[in-house]
C-alpha positions in Angstrom: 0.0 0.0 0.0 1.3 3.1 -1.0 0.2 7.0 0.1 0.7 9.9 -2.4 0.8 13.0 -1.3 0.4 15.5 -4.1 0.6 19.3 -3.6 -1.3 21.7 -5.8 -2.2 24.8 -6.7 -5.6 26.1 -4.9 -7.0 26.9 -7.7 -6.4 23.3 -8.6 -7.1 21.5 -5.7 -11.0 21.0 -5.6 -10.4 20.0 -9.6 -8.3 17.4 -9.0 -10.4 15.9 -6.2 -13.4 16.0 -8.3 -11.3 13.9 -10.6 -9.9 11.7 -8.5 -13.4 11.1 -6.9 -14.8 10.5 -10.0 -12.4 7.3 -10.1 -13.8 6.1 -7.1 -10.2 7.3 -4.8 -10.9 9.1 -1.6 -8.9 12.2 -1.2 -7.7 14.0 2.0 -7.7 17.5 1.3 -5.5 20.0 3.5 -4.9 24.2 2.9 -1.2 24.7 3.1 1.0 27.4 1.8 4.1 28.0 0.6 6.4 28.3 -3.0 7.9 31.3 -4.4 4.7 33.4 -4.8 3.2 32.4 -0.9 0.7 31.6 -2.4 -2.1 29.2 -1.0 -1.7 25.6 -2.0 -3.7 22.0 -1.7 -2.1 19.2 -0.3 -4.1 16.2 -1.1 -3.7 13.0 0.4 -4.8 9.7 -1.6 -4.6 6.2 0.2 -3.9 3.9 -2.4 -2.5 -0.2 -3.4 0.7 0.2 -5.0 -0.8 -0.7 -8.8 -3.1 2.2 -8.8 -0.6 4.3 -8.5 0.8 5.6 -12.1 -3.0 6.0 -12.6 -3.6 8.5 -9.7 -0.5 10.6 -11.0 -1.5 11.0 -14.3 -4.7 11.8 -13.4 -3.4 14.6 -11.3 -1.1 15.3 -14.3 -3.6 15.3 -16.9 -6.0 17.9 -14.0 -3.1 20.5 -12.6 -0.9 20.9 -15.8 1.5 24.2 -16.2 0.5 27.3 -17.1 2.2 31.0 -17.0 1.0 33.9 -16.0 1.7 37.6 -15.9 1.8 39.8 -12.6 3.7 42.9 -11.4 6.2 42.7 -9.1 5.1 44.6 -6.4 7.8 46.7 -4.1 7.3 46.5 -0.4 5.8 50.4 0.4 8.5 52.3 2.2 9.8 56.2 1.1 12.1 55.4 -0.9 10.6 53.3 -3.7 7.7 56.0 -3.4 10.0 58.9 -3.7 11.9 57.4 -6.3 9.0 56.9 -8.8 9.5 53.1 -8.9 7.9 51.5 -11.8 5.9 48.3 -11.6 7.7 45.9 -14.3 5.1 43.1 -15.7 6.7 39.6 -14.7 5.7 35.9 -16.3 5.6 33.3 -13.2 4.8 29.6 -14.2 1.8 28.5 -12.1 -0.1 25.0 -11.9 1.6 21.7 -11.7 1.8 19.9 -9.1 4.6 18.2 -6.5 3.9 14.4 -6.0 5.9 12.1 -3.3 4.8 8.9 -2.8 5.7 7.1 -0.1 4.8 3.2 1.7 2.2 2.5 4.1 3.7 0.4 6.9 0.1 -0.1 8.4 -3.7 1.0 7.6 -6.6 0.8 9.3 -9.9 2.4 8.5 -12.4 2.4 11.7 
């Protein structure tokens, strides 16, 4: 038995359960945050026997794929950037994807 642990975007997250549910696996869904951006993510976790596996990951795959997107960088207020007349420069950031570890189950128990 195996448990993947796949962390998503939140704007992913209730997408991929909904796709993994519709394949009959039962997710664990938790808010966490974190990356580059501190933005909010999904960690999901899925319960599974180890031959389901390469089918729960490119479901996730085929759910969460990459995708750019442009934002300002946005200075942190103080005097000086205000003073100086900083510009706001338009920056491409990659979001979507997902990060997947997948680890063994030394015991389960469902009660």
């Amino acid at each position: 038995m195996k448990i993947i642990y796949a962390i998503v975007s939140s704007d992913d997250g209730n997408r991929v359960t909904d796709a993994l549910n519709e394949h009959q696996y039962s997710v664990t869904k938790l808010a966490t945050t974190g990356g580059f951006l501190k933005k909010g993510n999904t960690t999901l976790m899925i319960g599974t026997e180890d031959e389901q596996v390469e089918e729960i990951i490119t479901l996730i795959k085929d759910t969460c794929g990459k995708r750019q997107k442009i934002t300002t960088n946005v200075p942190a207020p103080n005097l000086a950037s205000v003073s100086s007349g900083f510009m706001m420069m338009p920056m491409t950031v990659e979001l979507g994807g997902a990060t997947i570890f997948v680890t063994d189950v030394e015991r389960f128990e469902k009660i």
